[in-house]
C-alpha positions in Angstrom: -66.3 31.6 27.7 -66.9 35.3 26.4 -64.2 37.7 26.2 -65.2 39.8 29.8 -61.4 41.0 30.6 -60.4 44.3 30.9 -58.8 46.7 28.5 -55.9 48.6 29.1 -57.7 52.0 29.9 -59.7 50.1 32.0 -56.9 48.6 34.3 -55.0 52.2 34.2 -59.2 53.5 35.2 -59.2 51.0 38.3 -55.9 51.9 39.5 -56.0 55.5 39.4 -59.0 54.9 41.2 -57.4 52.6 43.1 -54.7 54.9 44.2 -57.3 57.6 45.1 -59.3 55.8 47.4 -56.2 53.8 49.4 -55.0 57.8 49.7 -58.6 58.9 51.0 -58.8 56.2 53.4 -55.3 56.6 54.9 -54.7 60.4 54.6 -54.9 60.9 58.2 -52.4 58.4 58.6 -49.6 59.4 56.7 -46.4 61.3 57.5 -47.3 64.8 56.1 -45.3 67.5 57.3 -48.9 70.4 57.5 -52.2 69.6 57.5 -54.5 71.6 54.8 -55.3 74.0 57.4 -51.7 74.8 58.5 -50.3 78.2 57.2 -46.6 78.4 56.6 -46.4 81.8 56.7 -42.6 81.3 55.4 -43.6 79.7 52.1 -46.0 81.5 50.7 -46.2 80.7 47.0 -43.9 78.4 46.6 -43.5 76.4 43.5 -43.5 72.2 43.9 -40.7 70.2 44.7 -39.4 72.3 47.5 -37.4 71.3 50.3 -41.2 70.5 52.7 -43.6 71.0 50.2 -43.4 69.0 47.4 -46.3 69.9 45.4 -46.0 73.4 46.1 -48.2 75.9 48.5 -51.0 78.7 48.1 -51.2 82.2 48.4 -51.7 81.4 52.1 -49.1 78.8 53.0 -51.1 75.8 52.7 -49.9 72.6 51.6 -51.0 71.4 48.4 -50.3 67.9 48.5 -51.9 67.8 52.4 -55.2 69.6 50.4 -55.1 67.5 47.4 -55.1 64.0 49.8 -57.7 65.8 52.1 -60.0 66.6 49.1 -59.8 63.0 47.9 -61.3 62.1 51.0 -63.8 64.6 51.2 -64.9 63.2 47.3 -65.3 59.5 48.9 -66.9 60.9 51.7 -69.8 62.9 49.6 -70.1 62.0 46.4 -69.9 58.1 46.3 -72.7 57.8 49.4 -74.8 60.2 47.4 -74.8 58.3 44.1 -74.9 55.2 46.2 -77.9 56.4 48.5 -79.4 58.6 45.4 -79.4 55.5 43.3 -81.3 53.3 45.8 -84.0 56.2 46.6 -84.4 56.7 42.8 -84.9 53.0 42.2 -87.4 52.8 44.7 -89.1 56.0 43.9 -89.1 54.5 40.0 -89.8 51.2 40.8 -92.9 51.7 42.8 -94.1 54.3 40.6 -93.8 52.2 37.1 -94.7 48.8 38.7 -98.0 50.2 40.7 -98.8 53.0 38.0 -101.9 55.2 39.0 -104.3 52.4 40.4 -103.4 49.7 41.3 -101.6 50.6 45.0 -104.5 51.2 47.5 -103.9 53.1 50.7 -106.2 53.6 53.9 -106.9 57.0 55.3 -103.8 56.5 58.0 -101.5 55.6 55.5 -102.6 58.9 53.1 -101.9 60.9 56.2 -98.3 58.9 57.5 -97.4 60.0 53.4 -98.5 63.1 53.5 -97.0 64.6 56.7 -93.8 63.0 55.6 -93.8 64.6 52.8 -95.2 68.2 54.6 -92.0 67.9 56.9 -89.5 67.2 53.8 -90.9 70.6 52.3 -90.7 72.6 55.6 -87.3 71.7 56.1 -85.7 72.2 52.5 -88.0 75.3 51.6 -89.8 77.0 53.7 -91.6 76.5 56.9 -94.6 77.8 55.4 -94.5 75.1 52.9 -94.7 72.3 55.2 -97.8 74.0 57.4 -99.6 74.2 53.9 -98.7 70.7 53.4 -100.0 69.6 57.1 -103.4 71.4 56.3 -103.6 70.0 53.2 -103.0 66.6 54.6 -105.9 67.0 57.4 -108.6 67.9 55.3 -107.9 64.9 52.3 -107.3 62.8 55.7 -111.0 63.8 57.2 -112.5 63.7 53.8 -110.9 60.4 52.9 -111.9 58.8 56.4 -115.6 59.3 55.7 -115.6 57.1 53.3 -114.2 54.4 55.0 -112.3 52.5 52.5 -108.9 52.2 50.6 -108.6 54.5 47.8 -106.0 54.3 44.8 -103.0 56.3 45.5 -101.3 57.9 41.6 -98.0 57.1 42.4 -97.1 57.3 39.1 -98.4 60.8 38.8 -96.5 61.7 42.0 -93.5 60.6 41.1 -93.2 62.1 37.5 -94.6 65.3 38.9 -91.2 65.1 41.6 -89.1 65.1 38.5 -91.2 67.3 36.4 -90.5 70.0 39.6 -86.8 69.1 40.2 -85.9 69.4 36.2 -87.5 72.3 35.9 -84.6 74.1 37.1 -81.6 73.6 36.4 -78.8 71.5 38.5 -76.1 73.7 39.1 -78.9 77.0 40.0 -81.1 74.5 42.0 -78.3 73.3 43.8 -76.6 76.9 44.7 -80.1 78.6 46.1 -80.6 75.6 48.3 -76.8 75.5 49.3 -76.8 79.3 49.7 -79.9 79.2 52.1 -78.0 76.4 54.5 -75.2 77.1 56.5 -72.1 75.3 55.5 -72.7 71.4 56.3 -71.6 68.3 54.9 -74.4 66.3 55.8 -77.0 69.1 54.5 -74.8 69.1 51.6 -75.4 65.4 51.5 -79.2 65.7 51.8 -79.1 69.1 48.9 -77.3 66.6 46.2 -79.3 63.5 47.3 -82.6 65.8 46.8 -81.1 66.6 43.2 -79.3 63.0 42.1 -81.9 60.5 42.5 -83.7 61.8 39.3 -82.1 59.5 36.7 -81.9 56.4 38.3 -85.8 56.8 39.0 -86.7 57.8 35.2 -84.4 54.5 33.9 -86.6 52.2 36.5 -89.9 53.3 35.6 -89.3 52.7 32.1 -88.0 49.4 32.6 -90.4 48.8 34.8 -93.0 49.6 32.3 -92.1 47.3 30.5 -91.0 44.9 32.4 -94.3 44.4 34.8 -96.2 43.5 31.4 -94.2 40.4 30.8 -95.5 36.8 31.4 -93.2 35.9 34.3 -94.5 39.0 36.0 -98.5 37.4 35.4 -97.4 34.2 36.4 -96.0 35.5 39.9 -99.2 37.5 40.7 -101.1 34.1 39.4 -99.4 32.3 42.1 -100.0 34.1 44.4 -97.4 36.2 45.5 -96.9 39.5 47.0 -97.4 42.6 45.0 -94.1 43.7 46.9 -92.3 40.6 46.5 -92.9 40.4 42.5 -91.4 43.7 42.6 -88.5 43.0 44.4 -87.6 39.8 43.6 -88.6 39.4 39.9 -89.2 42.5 38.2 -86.3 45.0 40.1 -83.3 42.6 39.3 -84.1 42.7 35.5 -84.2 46.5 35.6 -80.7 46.5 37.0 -78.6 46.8 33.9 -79.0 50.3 33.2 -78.5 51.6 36.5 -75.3 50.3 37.3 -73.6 51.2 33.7 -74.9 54.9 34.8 -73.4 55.0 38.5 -69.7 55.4 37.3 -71.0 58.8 35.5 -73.3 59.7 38.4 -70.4 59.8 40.4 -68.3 61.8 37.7 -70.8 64.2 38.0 -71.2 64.4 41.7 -67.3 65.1 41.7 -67.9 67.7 38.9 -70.9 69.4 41.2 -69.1 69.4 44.7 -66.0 71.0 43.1 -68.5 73.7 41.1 -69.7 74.6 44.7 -66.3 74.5 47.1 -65.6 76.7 44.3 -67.7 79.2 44.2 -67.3 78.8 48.3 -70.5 77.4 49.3 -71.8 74.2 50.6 -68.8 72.3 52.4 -67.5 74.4 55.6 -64.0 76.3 54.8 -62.6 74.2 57.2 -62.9 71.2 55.1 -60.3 70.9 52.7 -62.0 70.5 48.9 -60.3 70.3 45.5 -63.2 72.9 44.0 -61.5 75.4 47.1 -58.0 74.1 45.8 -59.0 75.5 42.3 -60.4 78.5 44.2 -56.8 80.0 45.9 -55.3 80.6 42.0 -58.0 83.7 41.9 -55.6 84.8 44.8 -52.1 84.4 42.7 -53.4 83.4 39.1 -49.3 83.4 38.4 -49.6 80.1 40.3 -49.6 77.7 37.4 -49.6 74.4 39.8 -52.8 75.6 42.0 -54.4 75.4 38.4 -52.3 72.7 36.8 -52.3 70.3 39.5 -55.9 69.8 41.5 -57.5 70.1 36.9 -55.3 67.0 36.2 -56.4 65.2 39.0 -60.2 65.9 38.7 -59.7 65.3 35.1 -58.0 62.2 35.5 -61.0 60.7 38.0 -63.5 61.5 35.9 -61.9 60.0 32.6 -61.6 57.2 34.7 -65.1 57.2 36.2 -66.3 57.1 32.4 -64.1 54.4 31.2 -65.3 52.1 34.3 -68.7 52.7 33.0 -67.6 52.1 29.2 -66.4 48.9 30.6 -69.0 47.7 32.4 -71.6 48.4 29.5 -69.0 46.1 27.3 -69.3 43.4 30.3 -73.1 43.8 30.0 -73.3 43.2 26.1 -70.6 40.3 26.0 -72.5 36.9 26.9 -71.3 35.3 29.9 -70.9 31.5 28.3 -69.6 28.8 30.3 -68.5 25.3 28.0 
């Protein structure tokens, strides 16, 4: 059998992890003596391993263990459903676009319509109104010209999709991401929907290419030469092989995610201030930049996640490439 154990770094990876996510999921559940909103108006600045707070507090008298536990959560509540949910719309976005290409999907005049209001509405509501009215009008005359004709015409999903990317790379993350935050009030779902709208980019470029490639192979002829469902070859023949490249990226998609959210809780948009962040936790040194742990304490643990994000992914790419041989 091939050598598919784990290193060192990895095992010290999955339990930091480990640790991070049992503290997420039972924060509200453990003996802490203030919340992260709680102002102790009697320790003010106070260095850690006091008498009640043992990692220290803010310029405001908040706790920064209660924020550091808080924040964990908040990271398991945003950023792993948004590379989880980013990676499935990308793949799909990438999947249908490579496998399908320009011509050979066919659509009737409903269905144009159906695609193009959804996509009228998606405009309206993360641009402007405007936007999605242009979309609708746009939408009803290809929908009356298209219906004359009375017959399926080829949809350029391909061209769609890489004219998506081509808009959403354009600009970069970080800017893109701060004009749409800064134009929404404080939310975590519509900061949930603003980093889903950014993330799925990646996932979708990796799929098409495989995909590419993949739908040229002789498997994929012989499934279409039995008779099988465009759909289903997809799904069930070309998708899994596509796989690979994906899932070594999702440990880093996640590392960046983390990276992102904290960029924006600290510069003080996106999440609401009540919600306690480890980007706002970085935020309250500006306050008392004497405060060496406000700094010290919230960088090691972000730095420590993300080294371990990346050594999960290191790892999994060394499962990938070790062959799986049973004697």
């Amino acid at each position: 059998m091939g050598n598919r154990g784990l290193s060192r770094s990895s095992c010290l990876a999955f339990v930091w992890l480990g640790l991070v996510a049992l503290s997420a999921a039972v924060v509200t559940w453990l003996p802490l003596l203030y919340s992260p909103a709680t102002v102790d108006l009697y320790g003010i600045d106070q260095p850690p391993l006091t008498a009640s707070h043992w990692l220290g507090t803010d310029t405001y008298g908040r706790d920064v263990l209660a924020m550091l536990l808080f924040g964990a959560r908040t990271v398991f509540l945003i950023s792993f459903p948004v590379a989880l949910a980013g990676t499935m719309l990308g793949v799909a976005l990438g999947g249908i676009a490579g496998f399908w290409g320009n011509y050979r999907a066919k659509f009737s005049p409903l269905q144009y319509g159906i695609v193009g209001t959804l996509l009228s509405f998606l405009l309206g509501y993360f641009f402007y109104w405007a936007v999605g009215i242009v979309g609708l009008l746009c939408t009803g005359i290809l929908w009356a010209i298209f219906k004359q004709r009375q017959r399926q015409l080829p949809l350029p999903l391909d061209s769609l999709v890489l004219g998506l990317i081509a808009v959403v790379t354009s600009i970069p993350r970080l800017i893109l991401v701060l004009t749409l935050a800064a134009v929404q009030s404080p939310s975590v779902g519509r900061l949930f929907l603003i980093l889903l709208l950014t993330y799925w980019v990646l996932p979708a470029q990796l799929v098409r290419t495989e995909l590419l490639r993949i739908r040229e192979l002789p498997y994929v002829e012989a499934a279409y030469a039995a008779g099988l469902p465009p759909f289903w070859v997809l799904l069930r023949h070309a998708l899994p092989n596509a796989w690979q490249s994906v899932i070594t990226m999702m440990p880093l998609s996640v590392a960046s995610l983390i990276g992102l959210e904290t960029t924006l809780s600290f510069l003080g948009v996106g999440l609401p201030p009540s919600v306690a962040s480890w980007g706002r936790l970085l935020a309250a040194a500006q306050q008392s930049p004497t405060d060496w742990w406000l700094i010290v304490i919230p960088g090691l643990v972000l730095l420590f996640t993300t080294l371990s994000l990346r050594q999960i992914s290191k790892q999994i790419a060394a499962w990938q490439r070790t062959p799986n041989v049973t004697r």
